[in-house]
MDTraj code that builds the backbone (N, CA, C; nanometers):
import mdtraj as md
import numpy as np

residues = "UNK UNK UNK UNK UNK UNK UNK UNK UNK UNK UNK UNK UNK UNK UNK UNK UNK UNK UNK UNK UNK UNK UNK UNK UNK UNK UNK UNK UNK UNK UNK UNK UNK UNK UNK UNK UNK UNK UNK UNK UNK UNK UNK UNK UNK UNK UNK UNK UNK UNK UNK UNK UNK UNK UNK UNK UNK UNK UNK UNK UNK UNK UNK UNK UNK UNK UNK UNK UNK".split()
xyz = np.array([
    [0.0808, -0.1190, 0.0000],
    [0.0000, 0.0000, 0.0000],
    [0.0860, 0.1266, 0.0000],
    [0.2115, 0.1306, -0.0029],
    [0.3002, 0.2228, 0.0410],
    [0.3328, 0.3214, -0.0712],
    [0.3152, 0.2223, -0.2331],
    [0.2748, 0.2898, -0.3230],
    [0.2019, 0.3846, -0.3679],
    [0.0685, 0.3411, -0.3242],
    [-0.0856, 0.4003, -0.3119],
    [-0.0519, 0.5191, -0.2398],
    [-0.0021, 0.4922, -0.1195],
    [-0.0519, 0.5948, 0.0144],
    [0.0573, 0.6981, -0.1188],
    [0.1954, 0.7075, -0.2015],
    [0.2258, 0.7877, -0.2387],
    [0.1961, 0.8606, -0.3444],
    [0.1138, 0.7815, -0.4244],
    [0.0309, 0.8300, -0.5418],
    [-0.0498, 0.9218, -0.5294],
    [-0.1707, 0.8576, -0.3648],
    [-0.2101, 0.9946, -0.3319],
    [-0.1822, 1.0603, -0.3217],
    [-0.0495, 1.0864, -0.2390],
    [-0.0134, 1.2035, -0.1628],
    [0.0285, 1.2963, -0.3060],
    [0.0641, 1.2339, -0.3909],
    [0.1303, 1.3662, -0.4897],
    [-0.0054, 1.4050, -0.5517],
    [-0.1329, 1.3223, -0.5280],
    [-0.2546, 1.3769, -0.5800],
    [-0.3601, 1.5080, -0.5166],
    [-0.2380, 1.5164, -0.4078],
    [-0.2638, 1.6380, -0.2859],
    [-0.3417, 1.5433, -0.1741],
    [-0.3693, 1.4475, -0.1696],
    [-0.4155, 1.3566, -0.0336],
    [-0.3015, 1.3663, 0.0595],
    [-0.3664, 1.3983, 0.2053],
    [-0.3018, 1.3648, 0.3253],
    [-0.3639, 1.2907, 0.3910],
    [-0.2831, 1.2829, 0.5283],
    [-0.3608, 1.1767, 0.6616],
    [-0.4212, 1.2310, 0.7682],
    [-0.3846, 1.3873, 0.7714],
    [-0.4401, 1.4852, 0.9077],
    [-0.4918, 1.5865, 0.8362],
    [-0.5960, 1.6480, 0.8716],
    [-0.6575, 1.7759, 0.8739],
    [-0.6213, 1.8905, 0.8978],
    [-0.5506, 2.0059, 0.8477],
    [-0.4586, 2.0608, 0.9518],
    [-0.5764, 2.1613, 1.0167],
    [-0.4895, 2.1919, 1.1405],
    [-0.5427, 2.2611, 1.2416],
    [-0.6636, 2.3523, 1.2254],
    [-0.8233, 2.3502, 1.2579],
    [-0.9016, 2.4835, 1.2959],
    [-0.9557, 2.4701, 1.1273],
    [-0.9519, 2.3670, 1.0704],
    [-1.0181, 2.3119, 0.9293],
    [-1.1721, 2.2625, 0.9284],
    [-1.2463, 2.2991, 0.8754],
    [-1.3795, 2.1977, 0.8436],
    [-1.3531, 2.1680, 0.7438],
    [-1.4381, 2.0041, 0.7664],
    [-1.4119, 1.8989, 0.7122],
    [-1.5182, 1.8952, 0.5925],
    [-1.6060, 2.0324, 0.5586],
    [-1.7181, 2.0251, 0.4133],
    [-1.6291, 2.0771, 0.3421],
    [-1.4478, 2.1315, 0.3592],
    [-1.3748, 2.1794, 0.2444],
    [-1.2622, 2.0843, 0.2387],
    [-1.3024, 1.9428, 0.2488],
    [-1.2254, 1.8915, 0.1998],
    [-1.2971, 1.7239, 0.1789],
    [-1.1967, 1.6413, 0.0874],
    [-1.2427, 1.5218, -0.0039],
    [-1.1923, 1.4536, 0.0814],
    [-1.2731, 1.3059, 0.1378],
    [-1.2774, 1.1866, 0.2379],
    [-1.2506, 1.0859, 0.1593],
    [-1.1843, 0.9895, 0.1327],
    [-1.1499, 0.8889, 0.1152],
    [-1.0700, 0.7839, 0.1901],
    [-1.1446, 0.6680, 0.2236],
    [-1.0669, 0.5768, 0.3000],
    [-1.0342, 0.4379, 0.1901],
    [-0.9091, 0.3999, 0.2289],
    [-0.8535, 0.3204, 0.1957],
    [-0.8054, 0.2057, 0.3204],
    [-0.7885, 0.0790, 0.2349],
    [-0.7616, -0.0214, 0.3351],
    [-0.6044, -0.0890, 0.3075],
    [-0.5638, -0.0454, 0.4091],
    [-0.3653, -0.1270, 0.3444],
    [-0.3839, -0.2620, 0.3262],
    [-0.2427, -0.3610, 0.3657],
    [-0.2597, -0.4959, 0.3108],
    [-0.2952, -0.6024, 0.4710],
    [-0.3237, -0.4948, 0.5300],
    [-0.3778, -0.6173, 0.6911],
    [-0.5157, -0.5482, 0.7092],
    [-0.5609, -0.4708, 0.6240],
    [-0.6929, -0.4583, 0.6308],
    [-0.7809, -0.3408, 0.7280],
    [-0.6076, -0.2347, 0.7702],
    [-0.6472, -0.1046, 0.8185],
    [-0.7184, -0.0043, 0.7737],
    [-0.8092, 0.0234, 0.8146],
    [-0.8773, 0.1023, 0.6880],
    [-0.7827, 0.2640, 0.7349],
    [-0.7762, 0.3325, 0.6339],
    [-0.6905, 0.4906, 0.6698],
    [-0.7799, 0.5643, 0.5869],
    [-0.7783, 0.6803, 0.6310],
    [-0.8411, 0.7952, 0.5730],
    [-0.7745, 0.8942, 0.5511],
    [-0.7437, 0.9576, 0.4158],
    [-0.7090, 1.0184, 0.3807],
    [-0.8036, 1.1896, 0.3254],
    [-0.7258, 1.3295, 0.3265],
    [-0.7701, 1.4558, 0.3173],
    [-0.7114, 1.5211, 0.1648],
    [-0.8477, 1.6012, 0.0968],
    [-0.7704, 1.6812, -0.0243],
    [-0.8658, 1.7819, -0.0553],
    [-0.8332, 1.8994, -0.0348],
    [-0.8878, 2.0245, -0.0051],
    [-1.0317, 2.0260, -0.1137],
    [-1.0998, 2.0938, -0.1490],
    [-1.2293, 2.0340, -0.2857],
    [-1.1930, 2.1668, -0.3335],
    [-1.1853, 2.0985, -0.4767],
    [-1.0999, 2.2105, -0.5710],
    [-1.1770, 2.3191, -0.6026],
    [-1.3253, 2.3049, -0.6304],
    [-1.4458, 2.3839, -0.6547],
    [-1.5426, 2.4084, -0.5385],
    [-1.5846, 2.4886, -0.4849],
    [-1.6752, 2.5514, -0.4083],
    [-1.7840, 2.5471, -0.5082],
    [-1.8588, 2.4937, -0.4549],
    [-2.0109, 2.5357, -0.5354],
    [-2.0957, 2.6511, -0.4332],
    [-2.1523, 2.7142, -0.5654],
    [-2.2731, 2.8547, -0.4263],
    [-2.3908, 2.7752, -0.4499],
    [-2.4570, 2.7414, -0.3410],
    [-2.5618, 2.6623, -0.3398],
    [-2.6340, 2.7312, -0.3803],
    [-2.6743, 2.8992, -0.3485],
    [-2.7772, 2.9875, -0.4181],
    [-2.7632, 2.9862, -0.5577],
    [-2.6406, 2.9670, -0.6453],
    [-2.6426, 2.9891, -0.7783],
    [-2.6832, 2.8554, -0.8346],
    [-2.6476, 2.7555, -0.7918],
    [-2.7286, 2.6200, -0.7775],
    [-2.8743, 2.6004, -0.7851],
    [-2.9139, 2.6670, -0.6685],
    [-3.0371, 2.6583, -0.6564],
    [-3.1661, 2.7928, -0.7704],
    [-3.0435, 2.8573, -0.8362],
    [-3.0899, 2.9546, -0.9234],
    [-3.1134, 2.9065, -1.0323],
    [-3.2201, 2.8611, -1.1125],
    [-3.2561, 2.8617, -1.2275],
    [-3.2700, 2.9438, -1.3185],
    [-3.2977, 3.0069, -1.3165],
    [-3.3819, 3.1770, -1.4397],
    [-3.2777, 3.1803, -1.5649],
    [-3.1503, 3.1701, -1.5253],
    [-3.0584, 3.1781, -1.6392],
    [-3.0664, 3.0324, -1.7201],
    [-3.0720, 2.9289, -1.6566],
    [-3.0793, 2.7989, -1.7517],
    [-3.2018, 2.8411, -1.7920],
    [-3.2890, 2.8671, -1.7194],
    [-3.4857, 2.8636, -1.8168],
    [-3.4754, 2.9810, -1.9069],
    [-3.3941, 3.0905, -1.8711],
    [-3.4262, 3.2261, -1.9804],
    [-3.3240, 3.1302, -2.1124],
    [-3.1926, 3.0697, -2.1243],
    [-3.1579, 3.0366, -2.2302],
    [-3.2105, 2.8938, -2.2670],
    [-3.2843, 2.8468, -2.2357],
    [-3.3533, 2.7322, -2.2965],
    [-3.4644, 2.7747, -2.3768],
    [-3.5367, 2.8675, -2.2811],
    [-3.6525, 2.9487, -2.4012],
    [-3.6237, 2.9934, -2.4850],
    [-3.5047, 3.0672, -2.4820],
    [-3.4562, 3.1313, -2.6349],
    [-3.4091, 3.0584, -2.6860],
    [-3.2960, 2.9314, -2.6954],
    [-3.2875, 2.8427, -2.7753],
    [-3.4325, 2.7762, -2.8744],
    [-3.5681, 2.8228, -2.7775],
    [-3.6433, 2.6888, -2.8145],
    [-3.6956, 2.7740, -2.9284],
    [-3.7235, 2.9546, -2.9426],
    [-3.7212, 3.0130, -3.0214],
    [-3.6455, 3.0591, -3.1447],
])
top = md.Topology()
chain = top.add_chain()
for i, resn in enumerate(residues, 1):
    res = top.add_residue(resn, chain, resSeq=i)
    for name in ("N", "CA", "C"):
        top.add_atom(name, md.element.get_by_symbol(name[0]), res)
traj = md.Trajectory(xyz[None], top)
C-alpha cells in the first residue's frame, strides 16, 4: 500500500486535517492497506459550489426558451 498511500499524496491527499479546518472543504477517502487497516485520507475540494447559484434557475430557463425560439 506504500505505493498508493504515495500516489495519493502527490494527488494532494493527506492523513491529518490541519489545524481549525472543516471537514465540508475537503475530499474523504478511506482506503484499506494490506492487513486490512482502513486509513483515511484529506484533499482540499478544488471547486466551491454557491448553493444559491445552484439553486438559481432563471438563467438555464431564460436560455432554454430562447434556444427553443
Amino acid at each position: 500500500m506504500c505505493k498508493t498511500n504515495s500516489r495519493l499524496q502527490k494527488a494532494g491527499f493527506f492523513h491529518q486535517l490541519p489545524d481549525n479546518s472543516n471537514i465540508d472543504d475537503f475530499e474523504v477517502i478511506t482506503i484499506s492497506n494490506k492487513s486490512g487497516e482502513k486509513i483515511k485520507m484529506y484533499r482540499r475540494k478544488k471547486e466551491q459550489i454557491d448553493k444559491e447559484e445552484l439553486e438559481d434557475f432563471t438563467i438555464s430557463w431564460t436560455t432554454f426558451q430562447h434556444n427553443l425560439s
